[in-house]
DSSP file (Angstrom, degrees, kcal/mol; ACC not computed):
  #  RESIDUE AA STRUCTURE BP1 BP2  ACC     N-H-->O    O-->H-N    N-H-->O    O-->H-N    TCO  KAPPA ALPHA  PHI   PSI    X-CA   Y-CA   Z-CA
    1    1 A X              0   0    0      0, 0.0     3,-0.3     0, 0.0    28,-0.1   0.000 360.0 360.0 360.0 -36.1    4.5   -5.9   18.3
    2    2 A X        +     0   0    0      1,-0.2     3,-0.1     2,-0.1    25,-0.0   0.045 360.0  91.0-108.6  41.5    2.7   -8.6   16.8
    3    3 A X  S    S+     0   0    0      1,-0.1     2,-0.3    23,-0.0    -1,-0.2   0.733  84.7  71.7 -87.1 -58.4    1.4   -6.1   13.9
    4    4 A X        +     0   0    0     -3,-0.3     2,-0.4    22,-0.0    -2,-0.1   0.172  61.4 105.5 -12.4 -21.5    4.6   -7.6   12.6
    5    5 A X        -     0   0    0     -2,-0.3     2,-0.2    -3,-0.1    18,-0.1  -0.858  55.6-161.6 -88.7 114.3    3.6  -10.8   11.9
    6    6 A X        -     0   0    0     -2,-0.4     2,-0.3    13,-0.2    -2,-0.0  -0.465  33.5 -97.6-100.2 154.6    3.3  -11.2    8.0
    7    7 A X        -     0   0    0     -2,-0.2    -1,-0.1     1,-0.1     3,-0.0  -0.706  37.1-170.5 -77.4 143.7    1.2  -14.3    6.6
    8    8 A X    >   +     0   0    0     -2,-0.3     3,-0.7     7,-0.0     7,-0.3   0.371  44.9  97.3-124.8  -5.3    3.6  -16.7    5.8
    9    9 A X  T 3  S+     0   0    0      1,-0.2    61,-0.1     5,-0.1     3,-0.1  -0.525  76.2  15.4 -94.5 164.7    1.5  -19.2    4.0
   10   10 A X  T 3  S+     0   0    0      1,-0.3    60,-2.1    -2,-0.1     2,-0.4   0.673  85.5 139.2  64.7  23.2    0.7  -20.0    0.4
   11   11 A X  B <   -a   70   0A   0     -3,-0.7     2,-0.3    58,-0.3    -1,-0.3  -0.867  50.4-117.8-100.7 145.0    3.7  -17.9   -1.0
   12   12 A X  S    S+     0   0    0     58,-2.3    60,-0.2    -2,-0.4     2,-0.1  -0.998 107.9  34.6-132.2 126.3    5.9  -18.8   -3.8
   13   13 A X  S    S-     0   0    0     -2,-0.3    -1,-0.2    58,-0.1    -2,-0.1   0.335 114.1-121.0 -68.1 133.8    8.9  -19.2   -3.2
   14   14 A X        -     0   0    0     -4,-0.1    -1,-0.1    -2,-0.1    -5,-0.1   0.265  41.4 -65.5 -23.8 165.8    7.6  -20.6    0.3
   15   15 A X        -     0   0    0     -7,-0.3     2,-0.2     1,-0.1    -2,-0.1  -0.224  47.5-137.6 -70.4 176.8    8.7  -19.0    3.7
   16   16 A X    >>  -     0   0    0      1,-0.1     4,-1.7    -3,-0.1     3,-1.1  -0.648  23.8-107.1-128.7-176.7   12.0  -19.2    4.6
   17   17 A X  H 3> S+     0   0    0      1,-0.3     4,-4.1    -2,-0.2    -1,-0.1   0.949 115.8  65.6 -82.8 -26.8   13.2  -19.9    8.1
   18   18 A X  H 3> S+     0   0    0      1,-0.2     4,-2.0     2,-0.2    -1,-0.3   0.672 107.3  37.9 -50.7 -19.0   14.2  -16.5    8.5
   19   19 A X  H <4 S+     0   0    0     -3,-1.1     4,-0.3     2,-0.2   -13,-0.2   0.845 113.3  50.1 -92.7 -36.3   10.8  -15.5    8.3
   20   20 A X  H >X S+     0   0    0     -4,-1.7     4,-2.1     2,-0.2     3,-1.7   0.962 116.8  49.5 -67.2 -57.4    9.0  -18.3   10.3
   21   21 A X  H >X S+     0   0    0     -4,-4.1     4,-2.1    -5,-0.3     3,-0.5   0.911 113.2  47.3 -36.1 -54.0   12.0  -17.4   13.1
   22   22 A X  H 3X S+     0   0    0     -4,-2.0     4,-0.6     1,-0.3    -1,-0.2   0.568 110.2  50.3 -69.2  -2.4   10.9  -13.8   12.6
   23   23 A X  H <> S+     0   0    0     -3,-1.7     4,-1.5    -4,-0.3    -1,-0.3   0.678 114.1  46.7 -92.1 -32.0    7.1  -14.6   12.9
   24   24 A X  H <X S+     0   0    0     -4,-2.1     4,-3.1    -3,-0.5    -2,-0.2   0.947 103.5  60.6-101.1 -28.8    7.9  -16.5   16.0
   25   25 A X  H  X S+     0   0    0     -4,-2.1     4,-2.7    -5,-0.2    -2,-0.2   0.786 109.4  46.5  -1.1 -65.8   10.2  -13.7   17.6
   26   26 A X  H  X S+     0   0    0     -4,-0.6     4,-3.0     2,-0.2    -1,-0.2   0.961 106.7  51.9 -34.9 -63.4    7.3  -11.5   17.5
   27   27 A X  H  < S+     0   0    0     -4,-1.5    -2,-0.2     1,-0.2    -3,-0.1   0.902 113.0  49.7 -65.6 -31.4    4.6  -13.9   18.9
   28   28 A X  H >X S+     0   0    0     -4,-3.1     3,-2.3     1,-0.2     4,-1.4   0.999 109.6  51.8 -69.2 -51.6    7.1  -14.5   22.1
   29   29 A X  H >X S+     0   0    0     -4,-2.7     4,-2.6     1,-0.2     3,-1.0   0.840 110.6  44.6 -19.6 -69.4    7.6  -11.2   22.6
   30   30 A X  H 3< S+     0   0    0     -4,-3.0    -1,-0.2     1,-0.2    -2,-0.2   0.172 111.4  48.3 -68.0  20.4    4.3  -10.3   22.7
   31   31 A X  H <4 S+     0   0    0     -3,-2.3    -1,-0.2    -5,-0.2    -2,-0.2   0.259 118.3  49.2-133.5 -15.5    3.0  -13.0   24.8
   32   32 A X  H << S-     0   0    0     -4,-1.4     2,-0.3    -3,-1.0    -2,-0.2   0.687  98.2-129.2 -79.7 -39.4    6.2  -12.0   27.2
   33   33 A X  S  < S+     0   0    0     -4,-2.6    -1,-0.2    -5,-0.3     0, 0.0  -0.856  72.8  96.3  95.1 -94.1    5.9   -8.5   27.4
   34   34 A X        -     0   0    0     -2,-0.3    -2,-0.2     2,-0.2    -1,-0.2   0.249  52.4-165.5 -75.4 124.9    9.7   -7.9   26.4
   35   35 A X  S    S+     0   0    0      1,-0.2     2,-0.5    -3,-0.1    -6,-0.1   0.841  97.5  37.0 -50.6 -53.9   11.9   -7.2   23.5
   36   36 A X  S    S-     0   0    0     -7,-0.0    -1,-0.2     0, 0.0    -2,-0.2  -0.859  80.9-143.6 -83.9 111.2   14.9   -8.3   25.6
   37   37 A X        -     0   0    0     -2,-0.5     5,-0.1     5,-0.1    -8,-0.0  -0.453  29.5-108.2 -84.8 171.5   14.6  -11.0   27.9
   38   38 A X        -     0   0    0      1,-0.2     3,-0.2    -2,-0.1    -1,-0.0  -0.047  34.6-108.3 -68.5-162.4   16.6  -10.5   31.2
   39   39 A X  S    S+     0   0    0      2,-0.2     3,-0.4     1,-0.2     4,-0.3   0.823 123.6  61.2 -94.0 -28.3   19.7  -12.9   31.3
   40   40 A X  S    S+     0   0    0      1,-0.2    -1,-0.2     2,-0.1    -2,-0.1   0.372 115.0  41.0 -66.7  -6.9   17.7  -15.0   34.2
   41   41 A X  S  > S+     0   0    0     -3,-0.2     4,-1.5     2,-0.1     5,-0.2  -0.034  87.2  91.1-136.8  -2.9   15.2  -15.4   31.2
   42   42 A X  H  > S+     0   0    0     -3,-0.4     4,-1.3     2,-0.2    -5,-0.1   0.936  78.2  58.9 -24.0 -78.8   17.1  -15.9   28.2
   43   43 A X  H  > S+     0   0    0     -4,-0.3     4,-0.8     1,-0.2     3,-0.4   0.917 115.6  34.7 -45.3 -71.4   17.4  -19.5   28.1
   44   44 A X  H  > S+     0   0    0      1,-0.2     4,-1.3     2,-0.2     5,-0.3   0.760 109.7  61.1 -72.0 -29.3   13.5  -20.0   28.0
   45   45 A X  H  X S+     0   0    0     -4,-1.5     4,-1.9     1,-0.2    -1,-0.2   0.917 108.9  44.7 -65.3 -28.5   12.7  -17.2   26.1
   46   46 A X  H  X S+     0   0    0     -4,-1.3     4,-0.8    -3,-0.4    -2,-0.2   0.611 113.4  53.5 -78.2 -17.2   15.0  -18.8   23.0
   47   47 A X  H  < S+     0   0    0     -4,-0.8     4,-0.3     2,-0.1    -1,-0.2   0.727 105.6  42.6 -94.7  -8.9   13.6  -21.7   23.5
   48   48 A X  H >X S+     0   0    0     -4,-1.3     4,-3.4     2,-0.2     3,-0.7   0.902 116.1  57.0 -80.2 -44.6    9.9  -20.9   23.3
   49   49 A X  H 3X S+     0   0    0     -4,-1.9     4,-3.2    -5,-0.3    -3,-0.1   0.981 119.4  33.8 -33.0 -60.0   11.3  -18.5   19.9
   50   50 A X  H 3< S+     0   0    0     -4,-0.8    -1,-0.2     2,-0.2     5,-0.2   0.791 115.8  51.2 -85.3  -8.4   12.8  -21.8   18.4
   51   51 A X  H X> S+     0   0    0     -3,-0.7     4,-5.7    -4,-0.3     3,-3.5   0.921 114.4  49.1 -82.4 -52.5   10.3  -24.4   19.6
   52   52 A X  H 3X S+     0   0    0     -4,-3.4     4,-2.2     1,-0.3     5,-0.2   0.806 107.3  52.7 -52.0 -29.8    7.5  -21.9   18.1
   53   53 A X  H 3< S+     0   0    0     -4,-3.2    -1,-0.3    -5,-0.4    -2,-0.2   0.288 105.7  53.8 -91.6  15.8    9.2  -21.6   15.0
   54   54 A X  H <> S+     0   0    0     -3,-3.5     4,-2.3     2,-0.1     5,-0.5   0.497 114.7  46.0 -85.5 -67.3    9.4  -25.7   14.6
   55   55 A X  H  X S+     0   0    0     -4,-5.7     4,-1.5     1,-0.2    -2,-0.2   0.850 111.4  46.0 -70.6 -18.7    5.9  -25.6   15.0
   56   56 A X  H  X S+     0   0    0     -4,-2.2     4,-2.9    -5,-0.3    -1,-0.2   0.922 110.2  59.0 -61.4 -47.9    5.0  -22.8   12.6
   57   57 A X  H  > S+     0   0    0     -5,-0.2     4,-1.0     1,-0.2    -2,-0.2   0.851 107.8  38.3 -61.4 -25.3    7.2  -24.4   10.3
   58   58 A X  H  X S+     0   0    0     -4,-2.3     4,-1.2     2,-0.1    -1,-0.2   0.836 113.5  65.2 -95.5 -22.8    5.2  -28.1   10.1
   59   59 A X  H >X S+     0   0    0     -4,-1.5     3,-1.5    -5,-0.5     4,-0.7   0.996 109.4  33.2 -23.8 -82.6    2.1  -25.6   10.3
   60   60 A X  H >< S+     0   0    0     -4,-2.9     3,-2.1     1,-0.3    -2,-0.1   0.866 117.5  54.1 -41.5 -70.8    3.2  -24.1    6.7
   61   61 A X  H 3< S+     0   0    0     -4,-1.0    -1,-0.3     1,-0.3    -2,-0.2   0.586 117.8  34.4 -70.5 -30.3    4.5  -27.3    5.4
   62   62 A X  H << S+     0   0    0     -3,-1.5    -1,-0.3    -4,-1.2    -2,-0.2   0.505  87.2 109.4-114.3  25.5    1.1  -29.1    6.2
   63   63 A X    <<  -     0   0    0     -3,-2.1     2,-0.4    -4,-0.7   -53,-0.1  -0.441  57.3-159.3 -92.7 129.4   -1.3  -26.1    5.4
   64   64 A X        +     0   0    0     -2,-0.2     2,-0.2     2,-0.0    -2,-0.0  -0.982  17.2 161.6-127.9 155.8   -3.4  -27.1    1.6
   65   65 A X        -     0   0    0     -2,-0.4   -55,-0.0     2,-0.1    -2,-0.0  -0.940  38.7-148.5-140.3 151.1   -5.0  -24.9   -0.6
   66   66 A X        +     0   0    0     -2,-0.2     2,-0.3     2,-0.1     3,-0.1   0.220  66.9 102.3 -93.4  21.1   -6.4  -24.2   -3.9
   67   67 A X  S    S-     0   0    0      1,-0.1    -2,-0.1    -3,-0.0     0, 0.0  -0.559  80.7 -90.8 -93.1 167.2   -5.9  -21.1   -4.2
   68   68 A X        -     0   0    0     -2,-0.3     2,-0.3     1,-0.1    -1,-0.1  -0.024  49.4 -85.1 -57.7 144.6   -3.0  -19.7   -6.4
   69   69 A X        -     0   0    0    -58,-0.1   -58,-0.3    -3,-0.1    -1,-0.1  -0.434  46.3-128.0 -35.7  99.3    0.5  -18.9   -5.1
   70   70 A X  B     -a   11   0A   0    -60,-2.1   -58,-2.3    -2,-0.3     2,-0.3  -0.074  24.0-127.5 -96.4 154.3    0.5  -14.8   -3.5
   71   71 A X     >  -     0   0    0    -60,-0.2     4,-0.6     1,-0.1   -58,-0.1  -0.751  12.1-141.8 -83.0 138.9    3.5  -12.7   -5.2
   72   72 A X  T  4 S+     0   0    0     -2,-0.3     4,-0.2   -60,-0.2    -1,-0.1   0.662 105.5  51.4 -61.0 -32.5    5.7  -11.1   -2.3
   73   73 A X  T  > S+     0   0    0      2,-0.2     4,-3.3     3,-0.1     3,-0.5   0.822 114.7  41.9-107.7 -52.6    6.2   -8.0   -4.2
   74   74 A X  H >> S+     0   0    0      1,-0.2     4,-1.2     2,-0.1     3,-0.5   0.745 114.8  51.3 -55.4 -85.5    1.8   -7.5   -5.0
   75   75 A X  H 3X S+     0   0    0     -4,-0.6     4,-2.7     1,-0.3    -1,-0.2   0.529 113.9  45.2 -52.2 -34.0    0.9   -8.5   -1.3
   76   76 A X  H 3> S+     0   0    0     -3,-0.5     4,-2.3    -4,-0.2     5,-0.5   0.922 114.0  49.6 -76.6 -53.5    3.8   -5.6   -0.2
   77   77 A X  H <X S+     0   0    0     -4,-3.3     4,-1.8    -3,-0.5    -2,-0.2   0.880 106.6  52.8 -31.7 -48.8    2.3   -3.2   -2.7
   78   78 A X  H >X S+     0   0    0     -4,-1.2     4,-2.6    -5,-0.3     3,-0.8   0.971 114.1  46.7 -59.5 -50.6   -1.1   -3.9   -1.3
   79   79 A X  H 3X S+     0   0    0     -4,-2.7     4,-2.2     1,-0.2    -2,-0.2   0.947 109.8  49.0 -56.6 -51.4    0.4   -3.0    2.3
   80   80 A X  H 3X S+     0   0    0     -4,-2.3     4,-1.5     1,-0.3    -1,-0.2   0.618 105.3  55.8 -54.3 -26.5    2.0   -0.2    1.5
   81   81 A X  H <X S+     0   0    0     -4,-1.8     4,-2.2    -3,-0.8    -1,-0.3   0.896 111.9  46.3 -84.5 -49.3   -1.1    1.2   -0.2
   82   82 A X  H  X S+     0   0    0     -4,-2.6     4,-0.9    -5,-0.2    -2,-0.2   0.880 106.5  54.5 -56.7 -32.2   -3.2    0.7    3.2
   83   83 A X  H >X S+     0   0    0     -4,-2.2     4,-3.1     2,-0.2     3,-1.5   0.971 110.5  48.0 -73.8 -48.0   -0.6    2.2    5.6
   84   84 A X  H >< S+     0   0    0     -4,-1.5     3,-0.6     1,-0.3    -2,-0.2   0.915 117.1  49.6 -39.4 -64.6   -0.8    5.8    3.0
   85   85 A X  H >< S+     0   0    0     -4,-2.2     3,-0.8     1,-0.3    -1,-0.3   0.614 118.4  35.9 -40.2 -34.7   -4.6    5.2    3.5
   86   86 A X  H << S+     0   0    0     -3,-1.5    -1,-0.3    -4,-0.9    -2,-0.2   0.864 127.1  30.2 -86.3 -36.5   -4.3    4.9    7.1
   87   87 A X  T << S+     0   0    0     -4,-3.1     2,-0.6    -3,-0.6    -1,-0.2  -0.043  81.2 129.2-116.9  43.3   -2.0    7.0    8.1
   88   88 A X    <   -     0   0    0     -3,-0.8     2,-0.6    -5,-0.1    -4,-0.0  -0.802  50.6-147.2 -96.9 150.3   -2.5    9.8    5.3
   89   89 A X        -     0   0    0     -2,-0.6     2,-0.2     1,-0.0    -2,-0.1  -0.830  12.5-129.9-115.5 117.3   -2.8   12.9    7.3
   90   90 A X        -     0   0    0     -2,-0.6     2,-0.7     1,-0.1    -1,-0.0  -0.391  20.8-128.8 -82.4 156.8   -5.2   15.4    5.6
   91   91 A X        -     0   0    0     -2,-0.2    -1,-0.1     2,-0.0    -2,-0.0  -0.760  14.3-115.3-105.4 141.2   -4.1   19.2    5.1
   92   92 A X              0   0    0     -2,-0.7    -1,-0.0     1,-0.1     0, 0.0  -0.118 360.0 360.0  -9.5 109.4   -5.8   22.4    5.8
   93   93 A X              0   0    0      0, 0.0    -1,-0.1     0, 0.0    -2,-0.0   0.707 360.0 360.0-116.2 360.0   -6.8   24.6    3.3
């Protein structure tokens, strides 16, 4: 699950809350066990989701660097070229 988790810092345009939400979505899961929590477990599972995604978000927001802004669109390319790599499956000849 938490293969899922993109870096969210030092991109321009910045993360968006959707993303920070979906980064923290992840982490609870995996730190739960669950995709779904039961209904007796709801409550606190949406509130650890939204407390962690307040605190990712003043994370980002007080994170410095000097390196340059990452492009969304290179940084996918880059993935997409390591998952072929990883998972290219050679054939028989």
């Amino acid at each position: 699950m938490c293969r899922n988790i993109r870096p969210l810092n030092n991109f321009e345009p910045p993360a968006t809350s959707d993303e920070v939400h979906a980064a923290a979505l992840q982490y609870v899961r995996k730190v739960a066990g669950t995709t779904k929590p039961s209904k007796a477990n709801e409550e606190v599972f949406e509130r650890a989701v939204e407390e962690i995604a307040a605190i990712t978000a003043e994370l980002l927001g007080s994170l410095v660097t000097t390196a340059p802004p990452k492009d969304r669109e290179v940084e996918r390319a880059k993935a997409q070229a390591r998952s072929a790599k990883r998972f290219a499956t050679e054939v028989a000849s």
